[in-house]
N, C-alpha and C positions, 0 to 999 in steps of 0.2 A: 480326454485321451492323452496319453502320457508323452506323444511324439510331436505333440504339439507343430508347434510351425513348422518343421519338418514337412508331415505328414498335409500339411495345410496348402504348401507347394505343391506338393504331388496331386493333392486333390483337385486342386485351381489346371494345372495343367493335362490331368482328365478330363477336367469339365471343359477344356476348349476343346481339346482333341474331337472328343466324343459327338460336340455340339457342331463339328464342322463335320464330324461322318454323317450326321442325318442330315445337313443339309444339303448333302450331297447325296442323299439316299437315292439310288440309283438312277447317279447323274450318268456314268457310264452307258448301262443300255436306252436311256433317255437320248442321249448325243448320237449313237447309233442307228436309230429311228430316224430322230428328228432333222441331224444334219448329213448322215451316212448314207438315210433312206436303206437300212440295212430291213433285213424279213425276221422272219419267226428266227429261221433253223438258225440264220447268222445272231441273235440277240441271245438263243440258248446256250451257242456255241461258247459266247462272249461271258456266261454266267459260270459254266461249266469248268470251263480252258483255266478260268481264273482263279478257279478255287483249286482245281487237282494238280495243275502246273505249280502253281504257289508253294502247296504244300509237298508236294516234290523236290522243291529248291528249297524247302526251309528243312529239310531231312536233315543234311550232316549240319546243320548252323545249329540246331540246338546242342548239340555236344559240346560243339566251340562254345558257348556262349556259356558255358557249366563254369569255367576257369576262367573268365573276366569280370571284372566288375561289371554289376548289370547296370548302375545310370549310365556310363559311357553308353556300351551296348545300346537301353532306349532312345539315346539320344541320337545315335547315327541311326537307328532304324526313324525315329522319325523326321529326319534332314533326307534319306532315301525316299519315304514316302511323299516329303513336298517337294522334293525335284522331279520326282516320276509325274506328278498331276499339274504341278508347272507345266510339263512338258506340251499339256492338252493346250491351254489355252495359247501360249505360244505359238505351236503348230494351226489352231484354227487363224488366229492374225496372221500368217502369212500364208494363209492359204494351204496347206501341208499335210492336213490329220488326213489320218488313214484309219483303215480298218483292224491294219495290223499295228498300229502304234498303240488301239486303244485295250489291244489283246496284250499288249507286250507291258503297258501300263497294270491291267488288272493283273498278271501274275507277280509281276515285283511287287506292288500292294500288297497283295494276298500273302507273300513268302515274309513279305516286313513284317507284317498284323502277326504271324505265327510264331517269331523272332520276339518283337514286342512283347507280347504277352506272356510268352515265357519267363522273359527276363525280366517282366517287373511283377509276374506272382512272388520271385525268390527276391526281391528292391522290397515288398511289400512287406515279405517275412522276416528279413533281416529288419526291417525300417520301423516297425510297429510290435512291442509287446502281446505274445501268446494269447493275453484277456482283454484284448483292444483288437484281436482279428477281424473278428465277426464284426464291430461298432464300424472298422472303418470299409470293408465289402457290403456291409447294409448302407453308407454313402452314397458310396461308388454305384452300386445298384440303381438307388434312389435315381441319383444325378445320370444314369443311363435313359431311365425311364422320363426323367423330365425333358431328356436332348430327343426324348424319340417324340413326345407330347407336341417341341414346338419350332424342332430342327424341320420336316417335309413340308408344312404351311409355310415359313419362312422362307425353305428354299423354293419352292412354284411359284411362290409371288417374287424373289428376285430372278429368277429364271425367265417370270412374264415381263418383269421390269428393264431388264438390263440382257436377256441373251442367252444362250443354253449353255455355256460352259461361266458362269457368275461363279455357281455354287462348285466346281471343281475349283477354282481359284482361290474362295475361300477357306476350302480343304484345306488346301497346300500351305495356306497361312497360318491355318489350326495348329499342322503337325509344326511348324517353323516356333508358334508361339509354345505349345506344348515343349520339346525341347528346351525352350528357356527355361520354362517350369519346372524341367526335372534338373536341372543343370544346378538353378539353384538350390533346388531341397536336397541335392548332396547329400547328406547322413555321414552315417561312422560307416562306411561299407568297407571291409578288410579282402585283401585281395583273394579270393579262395585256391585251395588246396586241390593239388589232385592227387586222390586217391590211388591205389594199387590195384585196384577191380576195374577202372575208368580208363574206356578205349575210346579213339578218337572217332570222328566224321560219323558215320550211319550206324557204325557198330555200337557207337556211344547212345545212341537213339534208341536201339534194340534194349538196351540196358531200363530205360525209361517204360517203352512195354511189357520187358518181362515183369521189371517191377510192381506193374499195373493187373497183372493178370497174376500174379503169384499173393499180390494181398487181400484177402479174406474180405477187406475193408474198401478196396477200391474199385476193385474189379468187379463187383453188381452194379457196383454206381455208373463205370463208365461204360457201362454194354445199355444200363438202360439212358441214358444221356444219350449215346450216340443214335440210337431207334425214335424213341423220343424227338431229338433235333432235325434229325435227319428225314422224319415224316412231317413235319410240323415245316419242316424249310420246304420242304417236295412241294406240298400242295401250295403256297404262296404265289407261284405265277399261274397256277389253273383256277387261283380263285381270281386273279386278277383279270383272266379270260372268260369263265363267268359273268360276273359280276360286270365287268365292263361291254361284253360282247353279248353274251346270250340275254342277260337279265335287263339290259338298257341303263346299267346306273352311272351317271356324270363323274367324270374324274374327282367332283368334290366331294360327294357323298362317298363316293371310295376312300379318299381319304381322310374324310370326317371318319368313316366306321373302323381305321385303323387308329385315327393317332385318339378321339377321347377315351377310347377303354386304357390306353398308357398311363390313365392316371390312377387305374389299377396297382399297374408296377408300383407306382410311389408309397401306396397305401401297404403294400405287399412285402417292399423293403424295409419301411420304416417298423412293421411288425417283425420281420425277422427273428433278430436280436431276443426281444422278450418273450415272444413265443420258447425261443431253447432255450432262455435262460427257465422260463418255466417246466417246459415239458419233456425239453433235451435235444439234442441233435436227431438221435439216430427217428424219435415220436416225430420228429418234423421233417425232415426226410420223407417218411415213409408214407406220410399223411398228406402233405402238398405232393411228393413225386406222384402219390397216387391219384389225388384228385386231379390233376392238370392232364391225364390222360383221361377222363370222361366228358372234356368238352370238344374237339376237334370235331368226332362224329357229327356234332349239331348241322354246321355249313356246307353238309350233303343235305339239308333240307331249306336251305335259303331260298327266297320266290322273290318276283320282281315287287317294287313298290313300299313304302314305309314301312308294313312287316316284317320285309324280310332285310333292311338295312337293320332294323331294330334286333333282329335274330342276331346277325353279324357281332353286332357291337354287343350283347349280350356273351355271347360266346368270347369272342375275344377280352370281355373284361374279365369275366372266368377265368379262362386260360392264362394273362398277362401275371393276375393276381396270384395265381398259385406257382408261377413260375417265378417272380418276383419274393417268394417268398425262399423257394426251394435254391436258386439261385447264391446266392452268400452266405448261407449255409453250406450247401456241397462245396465253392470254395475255401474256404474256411474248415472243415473236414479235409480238405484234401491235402490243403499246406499240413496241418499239424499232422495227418497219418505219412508224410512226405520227409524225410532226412533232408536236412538244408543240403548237404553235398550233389543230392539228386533232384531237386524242385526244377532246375530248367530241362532238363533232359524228360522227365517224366510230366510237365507241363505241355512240353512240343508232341512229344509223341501222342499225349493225348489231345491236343488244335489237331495235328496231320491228321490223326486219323478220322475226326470226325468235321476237316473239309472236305477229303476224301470220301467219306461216308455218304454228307450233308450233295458234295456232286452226281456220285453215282445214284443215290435214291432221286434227286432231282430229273435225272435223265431217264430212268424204267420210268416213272411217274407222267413225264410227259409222253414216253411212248405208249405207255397203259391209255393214258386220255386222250391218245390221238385213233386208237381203238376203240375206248369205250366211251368216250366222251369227259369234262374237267368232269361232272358232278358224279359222274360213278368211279372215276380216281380219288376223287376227296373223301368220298365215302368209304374206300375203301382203306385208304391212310387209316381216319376216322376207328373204322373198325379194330385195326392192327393196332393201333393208340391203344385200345381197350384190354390190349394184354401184357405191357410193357409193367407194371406192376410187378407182376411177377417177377422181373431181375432185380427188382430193388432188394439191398438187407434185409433178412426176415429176423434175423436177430444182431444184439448189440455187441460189435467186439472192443475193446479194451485195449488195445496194443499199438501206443503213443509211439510216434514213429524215434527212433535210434536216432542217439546222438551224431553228430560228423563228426569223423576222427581231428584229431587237434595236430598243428604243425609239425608237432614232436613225431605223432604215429605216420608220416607221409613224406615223400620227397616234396622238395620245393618248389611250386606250381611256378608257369611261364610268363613269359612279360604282359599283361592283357591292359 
């Protein structure tokens, strides 16, 4: 890869990040349980609050974020994120946490994560050469799926070891070491330009959506993405009710049947890449988007007992793998149908919208299953999974996204 060390920081400082979010996999609703004594409706409330609030506050920040340099940008978003989970374990030593601190934590997260991400799709695109996209999101992928593999064992067993807020701790030290990482990998990043179409705060964000909905190219992908994620997120705690409640299975077996199908993901990333280099983007797209919508249905038929954990982890390696494939691909599709001047604005608008999405389906989902029970909500997901196809590209369009205007054709962007 051409960006060599560069690009090598960056990675090292994803791979902490990343590896400190799964060990922290839902340390939040775990500390509300376990030291809060919090119930059902307060832990959904807690899941809910954080993702929709989050991506509410991160509305007008992708606009601003358009016209600053994006390392800075990553860098405060993640000295934000280890001050905000700092704040937990502090508060439990003197006795202090509350319920509303740990709501007020999950939506600053949530609003950073939507900020972040933004702004290092566009650190990415500037940082690495056009025919090294895909080489370095098939990584990044990779390195997601292995922090997902051996980030929750690690964190249960420091959490048995040392105490329920361990793995928030070591979060916060994640995003603190992350930050180094991006600080150094610096690059050539040039201060960008704003344009004469480019409005500030929310209106700047709308920009990002119409964009999204006006290209031929993006706009099937993020309707079937946001359905997609957003039924696949839904069912997550009714299987965990399930599974842990109806069916009798031990918190280990639950998370034996999540984390070894992850090594799916890795199989999944690593094919990426040569699959399109063989077959193409738009054939691999259409072919993983499609397959990874006929496994969900399965775990509306899980039964208690090694069958039906085998069903689980069946399904889920399915699932992982075809999503691990589709995954750095549609990234990598999206940056290049994307104008560098518009990648953070149309990167936030598409996170909002589908935590927004990913909260609201989570919330009808649990009130479907508090009606009909988790295993006829899952099933029902399951079902509706089996048509999301349909939004994907039916055919291939051609139309490389437009250059950004050069300093010459623009006024001169503001201090960032």
């Amino acid at each position: 890869m051409r960006a060599g060390q560069v690009f090598g920081w960056l990675w090292a400082a994803y791979t902490v990040s990343v590896l400190g979010t799964w060990l922290a996999f839902d340390a939040l609703p775990l500390i509300a349980v376990v030291v809060l004594h919090a119930g059902p409706a307060e832990v959904s409330a807690l899941a809910a609050t954080g993702l929709a609030a989050g991506a509410a506050l991160a509305v007008p920040l992708g606009p601003w974020v358009e016209f600053r340099r994006k390392g800075p940008v990553m860098v405060a978003m993640d000295l934000v994120r280890c001050a905000a989970m700092l704040s937990i374990p502090a508060a439990f030593a003197l006795g202090g946490l509350g319920f509303a601190q740990l709501l007020i934590v999950s939506v600053v997260v949530a609003a950073a994560d939507i900020t972040f991400n933004a702004a290092s799709g566009a650190f990415l695109k500037a940082l690495v050469p056009p025919e090294d996209l895909l080489t370095a999101n098939g990584r990044l992928e990779s390195t997601t799926w292995m922090a997902t593999v051996l980030g929750p064992p690690l964190g249960g067993a420091a959490i048995g070891l040392f105490g329920p807020v361990t793995t928030v701790a070591a979060d916060a030290v994640s995003y603190l070491l992350s930050a180094l990482g991006i600080r150094r990998a610096g690059g050539r990043e040039t201060r960008p330009v704003r344009t004469n179409v480019s409005r500030p705060g929310a209106g700047g964000l709308l920009e990002g959506w119409r964009y999204i909905l006006t290209s031929p190219v993006l706009r099937p992908l993020f309707l079937n993405t946001l359905l997609v994620n957003g039924l696949i997120m839904a069912t997550a705690p009714l299987l965990a009710v399930l599974m842990l409640g109806d069916l009798g299975f031990a918190p280990w077996q639950y998370g034996l049947a999540f984390a070894l199908p992850c090594l799916g993901g890795l199989a999944g990333s690593r094919l990426a890449r040569p699959l399109a280099a063989r077959f193409g983007r738009h054939r691999v797209l259409r072919s993983a988007g499609t397959l990874r919508a006929f496994w969900s249905v399965g775990l509306g038929l899980v039964r208690p007992g090694t069958p039906g954990l085998l069903l689980v982890m069946a399904v889920e390696l399915g699932l992982i793998f075809c999503c691990a494939v589709f995954n750095p691909v549609l990234a990598t599709h999206r940056l290049d149908q994307t104008p560098a001047d518009r990648v953070t604005r149309t990167l936030s608008a598409w996170s909002v919208t589908s935590k927004v999405g990913t909260a609201t389906l989570t919330a009808l989902w649990g009130a479907l299953a508090a009606l009909t029970g988790p295993r006829t909500a899952i099933t029902t997901a399951g079902l509706l999974l089996l048509a999301t196809p349909l939004l994907l590209p039916r055919r291939e369009h051609h139309s490389p996204a437009p250059a950004p205007p050069t300093p010459a054709d623009a006024p001169p962007s503001p201090a960032g």
